[in-house]
N, C-alpha and C positions, 0 to 999 in steps of 0.2 A: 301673458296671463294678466287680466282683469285684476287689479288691485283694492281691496275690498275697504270701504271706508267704516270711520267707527260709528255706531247703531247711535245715533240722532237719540233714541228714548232709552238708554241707557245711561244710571247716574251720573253726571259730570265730575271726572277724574282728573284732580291738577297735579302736575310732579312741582315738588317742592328742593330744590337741589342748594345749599347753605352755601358758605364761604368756606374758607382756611387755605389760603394760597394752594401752593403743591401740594397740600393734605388731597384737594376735588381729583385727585387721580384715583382715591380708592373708588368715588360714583361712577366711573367710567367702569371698573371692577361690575357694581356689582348690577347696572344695566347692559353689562355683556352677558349676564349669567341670565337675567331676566330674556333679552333678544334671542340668546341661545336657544332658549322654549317655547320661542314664537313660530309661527311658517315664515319660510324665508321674503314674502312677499309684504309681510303685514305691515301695517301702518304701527307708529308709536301710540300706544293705549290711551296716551294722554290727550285729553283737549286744549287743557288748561296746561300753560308751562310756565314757572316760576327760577328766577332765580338770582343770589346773591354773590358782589365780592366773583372769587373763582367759578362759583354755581352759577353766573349769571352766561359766563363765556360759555362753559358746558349748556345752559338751558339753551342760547341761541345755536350752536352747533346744534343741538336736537330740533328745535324749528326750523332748521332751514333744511331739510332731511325729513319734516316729520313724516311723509306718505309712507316712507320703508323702513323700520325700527330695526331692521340688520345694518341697513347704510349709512343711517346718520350714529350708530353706537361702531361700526367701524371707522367711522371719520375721525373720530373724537379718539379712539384707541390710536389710530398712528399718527396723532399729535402726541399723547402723551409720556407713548411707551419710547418714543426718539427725542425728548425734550434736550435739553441744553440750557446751561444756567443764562447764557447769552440770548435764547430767543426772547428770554424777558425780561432781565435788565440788565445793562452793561456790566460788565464782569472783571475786565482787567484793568490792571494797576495805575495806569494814567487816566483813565474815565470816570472810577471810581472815586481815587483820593482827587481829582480836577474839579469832579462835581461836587463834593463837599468843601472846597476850599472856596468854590462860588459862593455858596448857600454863605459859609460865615462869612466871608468880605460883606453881599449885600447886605447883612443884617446890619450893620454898620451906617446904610449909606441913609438917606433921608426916609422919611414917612411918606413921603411924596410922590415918589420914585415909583412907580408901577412894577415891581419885583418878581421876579417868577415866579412858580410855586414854590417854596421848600421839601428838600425829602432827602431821606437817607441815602437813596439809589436812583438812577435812574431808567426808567422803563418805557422807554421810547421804543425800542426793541418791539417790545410786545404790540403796540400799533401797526408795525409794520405785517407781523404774524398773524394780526385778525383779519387786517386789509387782502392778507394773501390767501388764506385757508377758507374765511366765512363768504357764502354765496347768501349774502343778506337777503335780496331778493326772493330767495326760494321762500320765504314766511307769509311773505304778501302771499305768492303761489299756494301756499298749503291753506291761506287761511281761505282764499276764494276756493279754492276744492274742497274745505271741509272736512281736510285733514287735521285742523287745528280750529280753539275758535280763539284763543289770545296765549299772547305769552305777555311778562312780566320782566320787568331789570331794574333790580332797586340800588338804588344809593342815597347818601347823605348827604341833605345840603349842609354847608360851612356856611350859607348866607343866611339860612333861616333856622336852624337848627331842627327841620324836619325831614322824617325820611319819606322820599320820594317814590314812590311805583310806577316806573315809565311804560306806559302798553301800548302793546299793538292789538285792534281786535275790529272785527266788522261791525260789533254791536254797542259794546259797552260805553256807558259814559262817564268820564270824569267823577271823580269822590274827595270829598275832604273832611277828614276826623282830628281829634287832638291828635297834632306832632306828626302826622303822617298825613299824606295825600298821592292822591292817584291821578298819574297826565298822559294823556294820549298822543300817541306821538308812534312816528315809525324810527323801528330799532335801527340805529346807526353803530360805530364802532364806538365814537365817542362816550354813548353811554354805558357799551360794556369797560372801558377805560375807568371811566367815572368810579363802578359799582365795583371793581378791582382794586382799586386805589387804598391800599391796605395804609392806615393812618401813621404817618411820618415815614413810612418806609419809603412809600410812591407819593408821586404828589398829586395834586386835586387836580381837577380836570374843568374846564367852563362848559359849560353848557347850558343854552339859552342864558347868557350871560348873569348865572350862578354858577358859583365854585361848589364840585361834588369831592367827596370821599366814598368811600366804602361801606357799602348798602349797609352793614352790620352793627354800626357806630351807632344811629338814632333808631332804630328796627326794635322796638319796644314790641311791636307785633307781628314777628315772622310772618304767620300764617294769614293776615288780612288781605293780601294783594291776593292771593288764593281764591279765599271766600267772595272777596269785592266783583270778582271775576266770575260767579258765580262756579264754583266748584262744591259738590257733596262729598266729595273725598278728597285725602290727601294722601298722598304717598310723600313720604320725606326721605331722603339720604342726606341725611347727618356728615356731621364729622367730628362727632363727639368721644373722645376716646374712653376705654375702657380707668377708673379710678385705680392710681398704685398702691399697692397694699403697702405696708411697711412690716418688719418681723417687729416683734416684743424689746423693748427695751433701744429701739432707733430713737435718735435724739437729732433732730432737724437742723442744721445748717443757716446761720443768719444768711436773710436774700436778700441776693446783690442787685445791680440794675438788671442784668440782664434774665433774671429769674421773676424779676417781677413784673419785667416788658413781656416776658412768656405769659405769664401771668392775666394780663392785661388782654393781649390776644386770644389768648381761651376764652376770657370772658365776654369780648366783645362777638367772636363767635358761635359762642355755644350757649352762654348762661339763659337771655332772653327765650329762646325755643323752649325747653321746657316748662318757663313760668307760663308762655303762652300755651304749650300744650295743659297744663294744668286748668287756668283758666275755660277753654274750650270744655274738657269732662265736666267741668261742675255746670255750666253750661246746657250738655248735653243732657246729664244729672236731671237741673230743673225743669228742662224742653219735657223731659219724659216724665215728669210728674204730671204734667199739665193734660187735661183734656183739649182736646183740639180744636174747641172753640174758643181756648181761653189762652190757646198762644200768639206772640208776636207774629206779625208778618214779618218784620224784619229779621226775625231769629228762626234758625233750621238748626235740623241736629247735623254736626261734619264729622264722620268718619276718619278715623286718620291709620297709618299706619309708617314707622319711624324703624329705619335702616340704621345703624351707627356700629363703627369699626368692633371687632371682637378682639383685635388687638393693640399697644401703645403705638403709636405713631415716634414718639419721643424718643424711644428706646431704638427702632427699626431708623430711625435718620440717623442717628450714632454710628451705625453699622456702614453708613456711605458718608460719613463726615469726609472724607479724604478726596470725595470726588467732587466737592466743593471747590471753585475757583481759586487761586491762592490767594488774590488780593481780597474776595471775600470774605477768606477766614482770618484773613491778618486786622479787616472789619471787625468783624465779632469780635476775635480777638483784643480788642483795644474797649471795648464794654462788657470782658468776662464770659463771651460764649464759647465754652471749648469744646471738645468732643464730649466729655461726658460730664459735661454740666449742666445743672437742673432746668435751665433755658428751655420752652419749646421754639426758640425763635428757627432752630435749624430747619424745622419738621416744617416750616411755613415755606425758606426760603431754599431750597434745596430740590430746584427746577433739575435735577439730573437722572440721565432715563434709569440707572440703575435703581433709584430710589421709587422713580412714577411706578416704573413696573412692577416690581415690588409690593407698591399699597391696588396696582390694578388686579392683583394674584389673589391679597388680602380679598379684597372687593368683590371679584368673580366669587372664593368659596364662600366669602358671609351670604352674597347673594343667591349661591347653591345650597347654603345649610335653612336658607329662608326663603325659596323660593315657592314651597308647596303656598304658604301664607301669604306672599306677593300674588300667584295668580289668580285664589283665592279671593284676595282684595282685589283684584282689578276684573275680576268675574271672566277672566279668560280662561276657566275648565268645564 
């Protein structure tokens, strides 16, 4: 059967997929619930693919697959429903405590000294698992057919303090705005490494000889590499959890390091997206007051539409704290993360399939209780 490509004169649709380590198994969730309502032959809706941190791995798994939106959302499901803390960073007890007793020796040694990266863990593991699973190749393939017309992989530089949008596309050209910029380049594994590189935990990555972190750190504008790309809409999957409530008369816990490193990670993840989505409405707001002769060329109105968990992630990694490695929890452990400690560092780091599957279950029904609104936005009814 003739495989149908997406309608050229229909709005250009970017998926937007964010970071939060093992959190990106609930977007796997809820782009099976979306593919479930597709024909089995369809291409991914998307033209435009974005993505950050964890989202950036899932975006190129969806580009290299993008012709069949059943095939590349099964791909990306039996990576994450069989995960293991081991395929992404070393895990047991000599690798672990080995690697951090390097990190503090070298910081001792001269300034001179060309030093490795620093980082809490090491995640060489996961180089290997991209190398093995992603058929990089098939992107070029989709974007010459016209299954795709770009994707995106952001990270942070450490050398210049800007966040980077690395793309692939047949057309588009290079951009540079305050703090962020846009480089053309064909996606390698390197730069999904780079844009994963969750800050101290992993370490920085070189690439074109700058050091990258994790797309999320200087990404003051989510949604740019999107628009730059030319996209009219956006679909977002978040991974912003739902706010804990507290009963009447709870009296708050002074936060230790490791509540306030959760802390830190929420925000480097999640805070920026909505001030940018805010920004965009008022935007939109003024676009629509204007008569049409009196607006920007460079400004359009962008549709968005934003997916985020209906449940804690915090609470539900509690429930698998025990299938965490041991020498990883005896980690935690030594900075205050316990089972039921106010930390979300677990919900980040907590590569174990009981927990992926879990937030993939989560993900499928939010994307079944939203889906009427999903196809709706992507004008496939």
């Amino acid at each position: 059967m003739k495989i149908k490509k997406i309608d050229p004169n229909k709005p250009k649709i970017a998926l937007l997929l964010t970071g939060g380590g093992a959190r990106a198994a609930y977007q796997v969730g809820v782009l099976k619930a979306l593919a479930h309502s597709m024909p089995r032959t369809a291409p991914l809706p998307f033209r435009i693919i974005n993505g950050t941190s964890a989202g950036a791995i899932n975006s190129a798994g969806l580009a290299c697959y993008a012709s069949c939106a059943h095939l590349a959302v099964r791909k990306l499901e039996n990576v994450w429903k069989n995960f293991s803390t081991s395929m992404v960073y070393k895990s047991d007890f000599v690798s672990v405590f080995s690697h951090i007793a390097r990190n503090i020796l070298t910081s001792f040694q001269s300034e001179h000294i060309n030093h490795p990266p620093a980082s809490l863990l090491n995640n060489s593991p996961l180089r290997g698992l991209l190398q093995n699973i992603l058929e990089l190749q098939g992107i070029e393939r989709n974007l010459h057919r016209q299954f795709l017309d770009a994707i995106s992989i952001t990270a942070s530089s450490y050398t210049t303090g800007d966040s980077v949008a690395f793309f692939q596309s047949n057309t588009q050209t290079p951009w540079q705005r305050a703090k962020r910029e846009g480089k053309a380049t064909k996606i390698n594994v390197e730069h999904l490494m780079a844009s994963s590189a969750i800050p101290m935990v992993f370490p920085s990555v070189n690439v074109q000889n700058h050091y990258f972190g994790d797309g999320s750190i200087h990404q003051l504008s989510p949604l740019s590499p999107a628009i730059h790309l030319g996209a009219e809409k956006i679909l977002i999957i978040g991974v912003e959890q739902p706010k804990e409530l507290h009963p009447p008369g709870y009296s708050p816990h002074y936060p230790g390091l490791s509540s306030i490193a959760g802390h830190l990670l929420d925000s480097v993840f999640t805070d920026t997206m909505q001030a940018d989505l805010e920004r965009l409405e008022r935007v939109n707001r003024t676009l629509g007051l204007l008569p049409a002769r009196d607006k920007h060329q460079e400004l359009k109105q962008i549709q968005t539409c934003i997916i985020n968990p209906s449940q804690n992630f915090n609470a539900i990694a509690a429930q698998y704290y025990s299938d965490m490695p041991w020498a990883i929890k005896v980690l935690l452990r030594m900075i205050g993360v316990k089972k039921h400690s106010q930390s979300s560092l677990t919900s980040y780091l907590l590569f174990e399939q009981r927990y992926t599957q879990h937030l993939i279950k989560i993900g499928y029904e939010d994307g079944l209780k939203k889906l009427p609104q999903m196809r709706q936005f992507l004008d496939l009814d």
